[in-house]
C-alpha positions as CSV (number, residue, x, y, z in Angstrom):
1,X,68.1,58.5,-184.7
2,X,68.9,56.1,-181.6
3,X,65.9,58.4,-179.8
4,X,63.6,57.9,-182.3
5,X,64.1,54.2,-182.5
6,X,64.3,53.7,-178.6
7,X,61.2,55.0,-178.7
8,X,59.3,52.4,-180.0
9,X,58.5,49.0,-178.3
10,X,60.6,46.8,-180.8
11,X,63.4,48.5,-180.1
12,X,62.8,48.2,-176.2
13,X,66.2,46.9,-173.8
14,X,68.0,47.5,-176.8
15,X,71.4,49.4,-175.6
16,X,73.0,52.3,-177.9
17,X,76.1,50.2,-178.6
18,X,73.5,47.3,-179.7
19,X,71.8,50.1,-182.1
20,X,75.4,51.2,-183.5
21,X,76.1,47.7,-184.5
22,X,73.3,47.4,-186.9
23,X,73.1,50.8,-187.7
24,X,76.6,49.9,-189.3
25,X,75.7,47.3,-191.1
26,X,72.4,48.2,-192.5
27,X,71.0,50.9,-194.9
28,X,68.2,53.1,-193.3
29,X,66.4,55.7,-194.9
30,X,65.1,58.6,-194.1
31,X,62.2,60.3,-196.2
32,X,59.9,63.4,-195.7
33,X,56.3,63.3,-196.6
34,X,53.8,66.3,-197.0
35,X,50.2,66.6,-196.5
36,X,47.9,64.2,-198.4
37,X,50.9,62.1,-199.6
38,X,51.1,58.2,-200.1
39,X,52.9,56.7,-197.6
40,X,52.0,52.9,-198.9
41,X,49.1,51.7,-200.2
42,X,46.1,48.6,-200.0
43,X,47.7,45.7,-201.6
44,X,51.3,47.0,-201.8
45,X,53.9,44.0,-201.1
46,X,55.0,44.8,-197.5
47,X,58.8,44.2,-197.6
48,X,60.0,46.9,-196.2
49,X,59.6,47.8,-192.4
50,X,58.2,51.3,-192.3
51,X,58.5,53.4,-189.0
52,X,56.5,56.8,-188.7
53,X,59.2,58.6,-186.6
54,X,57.7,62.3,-186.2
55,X,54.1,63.6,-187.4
56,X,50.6,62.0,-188.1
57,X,49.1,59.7,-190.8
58,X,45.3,58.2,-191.6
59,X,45.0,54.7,-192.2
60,X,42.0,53.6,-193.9
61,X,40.2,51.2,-194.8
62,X,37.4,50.1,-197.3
63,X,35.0,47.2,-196.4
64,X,35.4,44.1,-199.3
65,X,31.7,45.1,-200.9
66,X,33.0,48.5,-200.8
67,X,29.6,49.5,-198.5
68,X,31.4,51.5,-196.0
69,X,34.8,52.6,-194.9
70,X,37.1,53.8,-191.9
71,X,39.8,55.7,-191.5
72,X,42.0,56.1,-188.3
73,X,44.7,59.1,-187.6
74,X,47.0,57.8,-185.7
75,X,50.1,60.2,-184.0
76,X,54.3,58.7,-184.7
77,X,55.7,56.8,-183.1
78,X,54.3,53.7,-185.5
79,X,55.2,50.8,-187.0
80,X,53.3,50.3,-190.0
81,X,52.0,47.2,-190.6
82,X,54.8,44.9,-189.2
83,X,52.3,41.8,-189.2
84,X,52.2,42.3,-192.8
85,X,55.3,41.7,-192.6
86,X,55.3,37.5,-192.4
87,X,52.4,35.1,-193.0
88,X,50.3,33.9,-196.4
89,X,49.6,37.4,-197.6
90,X,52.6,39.9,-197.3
91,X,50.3,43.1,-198.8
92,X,49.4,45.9,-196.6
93,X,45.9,46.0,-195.7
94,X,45.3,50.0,-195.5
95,X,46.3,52.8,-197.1
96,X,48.5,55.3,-195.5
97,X,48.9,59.0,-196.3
98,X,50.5,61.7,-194.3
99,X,48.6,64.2,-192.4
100,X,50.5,66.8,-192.1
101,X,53.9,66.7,-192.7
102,X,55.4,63.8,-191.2
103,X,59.0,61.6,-191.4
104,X,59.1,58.0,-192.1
105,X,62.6,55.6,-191.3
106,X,62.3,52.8,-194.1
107,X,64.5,49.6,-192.9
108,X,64.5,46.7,-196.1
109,X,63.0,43.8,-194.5
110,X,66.2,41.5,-195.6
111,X,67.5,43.1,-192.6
112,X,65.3,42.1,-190.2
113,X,66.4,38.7,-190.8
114,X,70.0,39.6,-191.6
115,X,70.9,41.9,-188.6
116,X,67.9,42.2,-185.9
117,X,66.9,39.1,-185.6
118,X,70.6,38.7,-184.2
119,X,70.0,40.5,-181.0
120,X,67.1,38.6,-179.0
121,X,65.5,41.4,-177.2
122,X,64.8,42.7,-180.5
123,X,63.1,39.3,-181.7
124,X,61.0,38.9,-178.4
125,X,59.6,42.6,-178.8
126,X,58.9,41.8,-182.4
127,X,56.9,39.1,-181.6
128,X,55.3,39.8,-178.2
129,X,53.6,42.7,-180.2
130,X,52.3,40.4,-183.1
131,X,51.4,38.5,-180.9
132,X,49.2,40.1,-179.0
133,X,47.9,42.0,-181.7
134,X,46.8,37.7,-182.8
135,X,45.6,37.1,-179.3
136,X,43.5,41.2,-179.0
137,X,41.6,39.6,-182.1
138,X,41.2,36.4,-180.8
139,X,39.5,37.9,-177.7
140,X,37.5,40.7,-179.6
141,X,35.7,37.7,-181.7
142,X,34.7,35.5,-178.3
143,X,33.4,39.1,-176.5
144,X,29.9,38.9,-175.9
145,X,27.6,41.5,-178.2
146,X,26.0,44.1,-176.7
147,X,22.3,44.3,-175.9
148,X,21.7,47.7,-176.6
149,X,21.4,49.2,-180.1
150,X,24.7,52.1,-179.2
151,X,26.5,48.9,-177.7
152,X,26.5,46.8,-181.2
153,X,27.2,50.1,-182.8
154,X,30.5,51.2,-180.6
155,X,31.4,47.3,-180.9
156,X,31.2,47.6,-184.5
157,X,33.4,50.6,-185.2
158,X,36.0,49.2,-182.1
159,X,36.3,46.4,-184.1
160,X,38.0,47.4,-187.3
161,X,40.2,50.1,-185.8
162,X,43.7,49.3,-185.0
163,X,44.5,52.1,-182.5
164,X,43.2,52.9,-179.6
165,X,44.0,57.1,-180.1
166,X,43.5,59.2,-182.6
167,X,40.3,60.5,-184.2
168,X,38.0,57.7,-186.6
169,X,35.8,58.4,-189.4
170,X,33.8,56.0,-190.2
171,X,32.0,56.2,-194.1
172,X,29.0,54.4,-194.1
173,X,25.0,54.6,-194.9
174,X,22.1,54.6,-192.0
175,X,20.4,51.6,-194.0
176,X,24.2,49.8,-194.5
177,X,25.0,50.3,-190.8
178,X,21.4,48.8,-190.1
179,X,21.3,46.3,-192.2
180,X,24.8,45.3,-190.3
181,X,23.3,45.5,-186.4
182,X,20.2,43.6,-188.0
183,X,18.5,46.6,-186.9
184,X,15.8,49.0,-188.0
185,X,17.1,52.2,-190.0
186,X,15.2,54.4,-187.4
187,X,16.4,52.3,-184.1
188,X,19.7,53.2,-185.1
189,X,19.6,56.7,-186.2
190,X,18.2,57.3,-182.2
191,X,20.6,55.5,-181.1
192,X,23.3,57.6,-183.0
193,X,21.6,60.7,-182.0
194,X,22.0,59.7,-178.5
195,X,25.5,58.7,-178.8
196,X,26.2,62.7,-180.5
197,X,23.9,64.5,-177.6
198,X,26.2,62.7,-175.0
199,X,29.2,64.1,-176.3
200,X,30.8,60.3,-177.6
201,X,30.5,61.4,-181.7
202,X,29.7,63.6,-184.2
203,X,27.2,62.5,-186.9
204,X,27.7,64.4,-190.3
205,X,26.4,62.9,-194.3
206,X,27.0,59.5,-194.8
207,X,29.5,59.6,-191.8
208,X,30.4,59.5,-188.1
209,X,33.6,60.7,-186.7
210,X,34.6,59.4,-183.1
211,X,37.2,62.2,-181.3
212,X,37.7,59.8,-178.5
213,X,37.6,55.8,-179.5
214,X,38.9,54.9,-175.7
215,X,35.6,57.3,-174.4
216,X,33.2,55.5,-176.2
217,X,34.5,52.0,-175.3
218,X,33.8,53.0,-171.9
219,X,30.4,53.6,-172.7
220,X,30.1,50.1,-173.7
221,X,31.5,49.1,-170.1
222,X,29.0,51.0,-167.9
């Protein structure tokens, strides 16, 4: 267990002694999930603090006209969520099923408050990482757009995924993705093709899967 959670950033400077403690005082569970299976869901109240310890899940995501949608696999260690944890609206904002089998450590989020906000290091990490997921949006908003027609289109699919690895899969129609870029349905179906040829996607009904997001960012660079 201390492995597991050493692994991950909030957890960070944290000594075993440190992990002990709390691991006295507070009640951590342990659950196994099999392939296809909810983990938590789009609009579920986030108040627990959910760590994916071994395994993969898919995070996705439906756009609010319901137009298109993306979904991320994304490898443990991960915290799910944790900015959902605070703020306005305390509801995850994906859905998150297992792929594979994987193992989940559930921590009640009275115990955040309770026991780790106690140690500092714990409450710096914690909020270093919101923070800078705050500050990665911030900057993604003021980037400049793109010229080019596979620029605006890796832009647009680096925009709404939250994870730099892991394979995306992004749902969407050639007209809806147009419409989007402000672009004609047969500028951007080249420009796709061009982007599959080169290796940077694969292009498949009414979808787009991206093997490598950190690849095709790069594309956007050169």
């Amino acid at each position: 267990m201390y492995e597991n959670l050493l692994r991950l950033p909030y957890f960070q400077g944290m000594s075993k002694d440190e992990i002990t403690a709390i691991l006295d005082k507070v009640t951590i569970e342990f659950f196994n999930h099999y392939d296809g299976e909810t983990i938590c869901s789009r609009g579920d109240e986030c108040d627990k603090f959910i760590i994916v310890t071994k395994g993969e899940v898919s995070a996705s995501v439906t756009a609010p006209d319901g137009s298109y949608s993306l979904t991320e696999d994304i490898q443990a260690p991960l915290a799910v969520e944790p900015y959902s944890l605070f703020g306005h609206d305390t509801t995850y904002k994906r859905n998150y099923t297992a792929k594979g089998n994987c193992t989940t450590l559930v921590i009640d989020k009275r115990y955040l408050f309770s026991e780790f906000t106690k140690y500092q290091i714990f409450t710096i990490n914690l909020l270093n990482l919101i923070s800078r997921r705050a500050q990665m949006q911030s900057y993604a908003i003021w980037n400049y757009t793109p010229s080019s027609i596979k620029g605006r289109i890796i832009q647009f699919i680096g925009m709404r995924c939250n994870d730099i690895n892991g394979t995306k899969r992004v749902q969407i129609k050639m007209e809806r993705l147009a419409s989007i870029l402000c672009e004609t349905r047969l500028n951007v179906s080249k420009a796709l093709n061009e982007l599959q040829d080169e290796g940077y996607i694969e292009l498949h009904r009414k979808e787009i899967i991206v093997p490598s997001l950190k690849r095709l960012i790069n594309e956007i660079k050169e």
